[in-house]
C-alpha positions in Angstrom: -20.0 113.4 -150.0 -16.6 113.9 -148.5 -14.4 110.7 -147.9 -13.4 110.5 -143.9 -10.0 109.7 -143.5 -10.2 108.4 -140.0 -14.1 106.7 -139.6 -15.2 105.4 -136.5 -15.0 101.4 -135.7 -16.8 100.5 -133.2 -15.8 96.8 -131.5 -18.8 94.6 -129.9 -17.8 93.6 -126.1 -15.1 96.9 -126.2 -17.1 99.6 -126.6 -20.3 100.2 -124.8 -22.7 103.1 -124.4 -23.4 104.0 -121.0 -26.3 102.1 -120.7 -24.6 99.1 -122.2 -21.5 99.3 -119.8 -23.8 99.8 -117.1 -25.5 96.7 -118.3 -22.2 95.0 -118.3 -20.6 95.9 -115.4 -24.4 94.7 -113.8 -24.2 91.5 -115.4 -20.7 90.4 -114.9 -20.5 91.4 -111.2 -24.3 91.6 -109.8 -23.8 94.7 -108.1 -20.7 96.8 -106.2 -19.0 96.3 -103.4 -21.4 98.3 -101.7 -24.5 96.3 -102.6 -26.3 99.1 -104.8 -26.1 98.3 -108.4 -24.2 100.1 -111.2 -25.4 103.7 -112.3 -24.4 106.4 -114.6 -23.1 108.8 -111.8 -20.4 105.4 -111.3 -19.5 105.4 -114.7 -18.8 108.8 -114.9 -16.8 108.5 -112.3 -14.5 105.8 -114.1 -14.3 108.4 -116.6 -12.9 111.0 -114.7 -10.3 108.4 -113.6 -9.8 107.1 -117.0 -9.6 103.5 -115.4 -12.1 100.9 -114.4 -11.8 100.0 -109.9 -9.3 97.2 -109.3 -12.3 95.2 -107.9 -14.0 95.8 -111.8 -10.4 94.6 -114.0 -9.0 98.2 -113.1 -9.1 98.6 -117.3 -8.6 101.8 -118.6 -11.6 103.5 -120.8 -11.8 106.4 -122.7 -14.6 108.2 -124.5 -14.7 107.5 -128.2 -16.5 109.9 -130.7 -16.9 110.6 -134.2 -18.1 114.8 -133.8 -19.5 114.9 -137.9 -22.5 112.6 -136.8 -22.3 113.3 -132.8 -22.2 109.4 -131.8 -19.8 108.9 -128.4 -18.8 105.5 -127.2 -16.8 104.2 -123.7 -13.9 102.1 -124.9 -12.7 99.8 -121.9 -9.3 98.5 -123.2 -9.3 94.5 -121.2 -6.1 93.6 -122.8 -4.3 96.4 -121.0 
């Protein structure tokens, strides 16, 4: 077996699969503005923007993924 150079961390409360940051975002603020409740057309949405709403922490997220074993994660950076 090959040694990777660069493996993947993942960090609990940082990086979230869909279903987790949907979770999340659920949890922390009940629902949107609009009343309706987080879904997975919303967060890719914040995707395309790169950046959470204002109304959510406006943090920026990214997708993080290791290709050799196909796992992808959402990173929302809070401390930016």
């Amino acid at each position: 077996m090959e040694e990777n150079k660069s493996p993947l961390t993942l960090y609990p409360g940082v990086d979230f699969t869909s279903a987790k940051l949907i979770e999340f975002l659920n949890k922390k603020y009940t629902h949107k503005k609009t009343g309706q409740p987080f879904t997975t057309g919303d967060i890719q949405q914040y995707l395309k923007r790169k950046h959470l709403p204002k109304p959510y922490g406006g943090h920026p997220i990214n997708i993080v993924e290791c290709p050799e074993i196909g796992v992808k994660v959402i990173r929302v950076f809070f401390d930016l």
